[in-house]
C-alpha positions in Angstrom: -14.7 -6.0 23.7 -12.6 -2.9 23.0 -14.2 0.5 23.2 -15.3 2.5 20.1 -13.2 5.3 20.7 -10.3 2.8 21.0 -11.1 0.9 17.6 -11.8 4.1 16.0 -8.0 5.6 16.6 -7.1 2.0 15.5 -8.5 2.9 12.3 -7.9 6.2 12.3 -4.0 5.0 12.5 -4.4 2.5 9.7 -5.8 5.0 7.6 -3.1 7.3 8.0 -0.7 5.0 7.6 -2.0 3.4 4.3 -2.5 6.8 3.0 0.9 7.3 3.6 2.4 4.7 1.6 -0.3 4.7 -0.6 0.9 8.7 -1.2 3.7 7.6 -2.0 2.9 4.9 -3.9 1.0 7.5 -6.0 4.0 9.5 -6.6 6.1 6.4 -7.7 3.0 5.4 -10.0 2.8 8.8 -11.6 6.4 9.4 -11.5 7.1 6.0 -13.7 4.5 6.6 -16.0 5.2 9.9 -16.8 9.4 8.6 -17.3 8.0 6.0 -19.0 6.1 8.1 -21.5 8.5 10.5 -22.0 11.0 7.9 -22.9 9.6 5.1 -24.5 7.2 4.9 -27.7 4.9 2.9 -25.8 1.0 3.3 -25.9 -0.5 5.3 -22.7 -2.5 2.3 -20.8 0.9 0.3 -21.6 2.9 2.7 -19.9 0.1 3.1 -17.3 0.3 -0.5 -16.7 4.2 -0.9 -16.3 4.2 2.1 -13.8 1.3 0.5 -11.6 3.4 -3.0 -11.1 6.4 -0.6 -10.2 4.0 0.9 -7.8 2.1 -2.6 -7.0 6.1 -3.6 -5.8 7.0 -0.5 -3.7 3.5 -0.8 -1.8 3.6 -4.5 -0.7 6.6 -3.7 1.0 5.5 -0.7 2.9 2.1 -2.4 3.7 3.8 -5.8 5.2 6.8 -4.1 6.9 5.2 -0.3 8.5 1.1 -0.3 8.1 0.2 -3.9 8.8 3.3 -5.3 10.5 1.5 -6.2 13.4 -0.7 -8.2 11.6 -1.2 -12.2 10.8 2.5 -13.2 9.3 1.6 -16.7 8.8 0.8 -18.1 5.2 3.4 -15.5 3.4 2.5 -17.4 0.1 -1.5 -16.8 0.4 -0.8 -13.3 1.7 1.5 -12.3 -1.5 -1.0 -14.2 -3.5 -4.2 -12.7 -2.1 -2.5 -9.3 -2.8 -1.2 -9.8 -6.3 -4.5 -10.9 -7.2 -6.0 -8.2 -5.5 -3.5 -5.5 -6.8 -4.5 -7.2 -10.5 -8.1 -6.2 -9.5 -6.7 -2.8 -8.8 -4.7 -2.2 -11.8 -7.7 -3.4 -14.2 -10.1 -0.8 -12.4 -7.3 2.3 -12.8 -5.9 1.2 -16.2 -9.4 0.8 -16.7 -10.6 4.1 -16.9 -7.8 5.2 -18.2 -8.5 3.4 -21.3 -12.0 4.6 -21.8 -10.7 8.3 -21.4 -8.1 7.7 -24.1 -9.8 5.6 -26.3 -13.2 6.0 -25.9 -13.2 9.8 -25.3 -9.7 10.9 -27.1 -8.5 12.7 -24.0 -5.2 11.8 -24.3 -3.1 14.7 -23.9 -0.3 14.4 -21.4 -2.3 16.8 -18.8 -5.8 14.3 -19.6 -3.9 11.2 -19.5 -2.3 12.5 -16.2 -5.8 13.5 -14.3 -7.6 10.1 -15.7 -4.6 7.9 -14.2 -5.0 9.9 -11.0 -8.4 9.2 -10.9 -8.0 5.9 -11.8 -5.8 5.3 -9.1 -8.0 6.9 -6.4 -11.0 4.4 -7.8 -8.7 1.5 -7.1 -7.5 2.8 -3.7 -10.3 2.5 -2.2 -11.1 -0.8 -3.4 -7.4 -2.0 -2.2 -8.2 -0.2 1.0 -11.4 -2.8 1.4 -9.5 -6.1 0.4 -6.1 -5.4 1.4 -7.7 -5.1 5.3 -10.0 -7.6 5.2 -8.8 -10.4 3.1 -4.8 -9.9 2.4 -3.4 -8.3 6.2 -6.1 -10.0 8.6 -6.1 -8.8 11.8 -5.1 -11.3 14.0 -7.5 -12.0 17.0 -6.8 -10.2 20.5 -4.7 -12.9 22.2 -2.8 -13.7 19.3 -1.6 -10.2 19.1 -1.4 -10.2 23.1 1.1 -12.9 22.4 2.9 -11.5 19.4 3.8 -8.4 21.1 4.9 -9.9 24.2 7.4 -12.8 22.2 8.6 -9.9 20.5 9.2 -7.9 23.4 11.2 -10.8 25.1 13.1 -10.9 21.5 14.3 -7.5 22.0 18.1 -7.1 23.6 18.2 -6.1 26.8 19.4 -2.5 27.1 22.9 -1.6 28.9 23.1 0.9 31.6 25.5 4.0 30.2 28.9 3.8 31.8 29.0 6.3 34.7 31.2 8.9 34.5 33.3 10.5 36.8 32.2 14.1 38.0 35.5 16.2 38.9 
């Protein structure tokens, strides 16, 4: 059994590093809808919805290849499948409230629609937080990773010496 202080930085680490591509992830959410709106006619949970699939994209492929690389890469299919339907979860839950700000309130200036998909999108983080870590990226058991990380340290190329130069 690993100590707490040790599973605790783990965490600490994953945090970090989902919040980092989730930030950005945010940025390409907001940054779509908002191009979106701007230069379509479309309705503001349509335009909502095509920016979070852009943004569903971008963050499957920093959470497989930087936050959870080291994690369980067998069953690709089930993994993209468990997060899709996930990330479906998520999008219903931000588009969500979304739509009851513009339709059931009428906040739907630009500024309103802005702050409600914001929220949304923080509601739904944390429940892609949750299922992304425990159903979609499992962990993989202790010797497993043991064994991982030691294949893929034997994968690595061997590294040269420098040439030596001559001192005159």
């Amino acid at each position: 059994m690993e100590p707490r202080s040790a599973r605790l930085q783990r965490l600490v680490r994953e945090l970090l590093k989902f919040g980092a591509v989730g930030g950005a992830g945010v940025l390409v959410n907001l940054g779509v809808f908002n191009l979106v709106r701007n230069l379509s006619d479309l309705p503001v949970v349509r335009a909502s919805i095509i920016a979070t699939i852009v943004a569903i994209v971008f963050n499957y492929v920093g959470f497989r290849y930087w936050t959870y690389r080291d994690r369980d890469r067998g069953g690709r299919t089930r993994e993209l499948v468990l997060f899709l339907l996930f990330s479906a979860a998520g999008l219903v839950i931000e588009n969500g409230l979304l739509y009851l700000a513009t339709y059931g309130f009428g906040w739907d200036t630009p500024l309103q629609s802005n702050v409600f998909k914001f929220v949304g999108i923080g509601v739904a983080t944390l429940f892609r937080f949750w299922s992304y870590r425990t159903w979609v990226f499992r962990a993989l058991p202790a010797g497993e990773a043991v064994a991982g990380a030691a294949e893929s340290i034997l994968k690595q190329e061997p590294r040269r010496p420098a040439p030596r130069q001559r001192v005159p």
